[in-house]
Every structure is written in C-alpha cells, then in structure tokens.
N, C-alpha and C positions, 0 to 999 in steps of 0.2 A: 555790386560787383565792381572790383577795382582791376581796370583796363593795363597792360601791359606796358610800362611806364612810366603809371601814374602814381603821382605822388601827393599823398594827403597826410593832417597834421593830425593827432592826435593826445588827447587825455591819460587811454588807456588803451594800448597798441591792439590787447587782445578780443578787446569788445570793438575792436574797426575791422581784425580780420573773423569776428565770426562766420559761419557760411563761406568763406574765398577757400577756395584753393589757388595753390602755385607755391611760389619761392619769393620769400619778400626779405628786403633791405629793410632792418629798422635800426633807426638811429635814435638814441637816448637824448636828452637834452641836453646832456652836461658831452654828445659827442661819440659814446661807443658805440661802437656799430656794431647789430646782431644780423645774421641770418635766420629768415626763416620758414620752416617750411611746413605749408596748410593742408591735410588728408582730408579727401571726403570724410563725414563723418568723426572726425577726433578734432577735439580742441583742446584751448588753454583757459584760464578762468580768467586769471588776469594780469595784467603787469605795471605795477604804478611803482614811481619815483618816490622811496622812503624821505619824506621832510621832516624835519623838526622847527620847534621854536613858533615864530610867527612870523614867518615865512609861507602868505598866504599867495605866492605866485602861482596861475597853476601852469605848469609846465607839460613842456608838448612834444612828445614824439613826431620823428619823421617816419612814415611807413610808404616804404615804394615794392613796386611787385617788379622785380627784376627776371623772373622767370616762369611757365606754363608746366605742369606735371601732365602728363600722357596717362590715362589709364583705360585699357582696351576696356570695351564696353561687355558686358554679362551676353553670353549666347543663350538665347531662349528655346527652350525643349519646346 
C-alpha cells in the first residue's frame, strides 16, 4: 500500500499500482507526466517504455500517490 506522498520507482508503473487505490503522479523516464487514477477492483495490464536496438537500460518510472478516493462504504441489509 503506497502511503500519501510517497514516491517509488518503478519498471512497470501498472504492476506497482496493482491493489492501490487513489490518484497517482507518474512520470515516464524520458519526463511526461501522467495522472492516475486506481478504482477498487479495475486495473491496467501494463505500461512499459517501447525501446529499440540494444539499448539494454532499464528504465524507470516515477509513481507518487498525490491523492485518496472516498468511496462510501456498502450498507448491510
């Protein structure tokens, strides 16, 4: 569970936010910055840095959770 602020580096942004919810900052390596935002239950498969050639760097997302999502909890009959 990645704590509100925290920032971790990453391979593959969308196998770091598995399970989180909230709103996250991820920044590419080459610099662009994405929003994004984690639902219970819905995910992404994955998001890797197309390379070519032999260009064996691996490169590394920045993923910060910039924000918490609220969702009222289910009322039990």
């Amino acid at each position: 569970m990645i704590n509100l602020n925290e920032t971790l580096l990453a391979v593959d942004p969308a196998e770091a936010l598995r399970d989180e919810v909230g709103k996250f900052e991820v920044t590419s390596p080459s610099g662009e910055k994405f929003t994004v935002i984690c639902r219970p239950g819905q995910s992404i498969t994955n998001i890797r840095l197309e390379t070519t050639g032999q260009n064996l760097q691996v490169h590394q997302w920045r993923v910060r959770k910039v924000g918490v999502l609220n969702y009222p909890q289910e009322a039990s009959s």
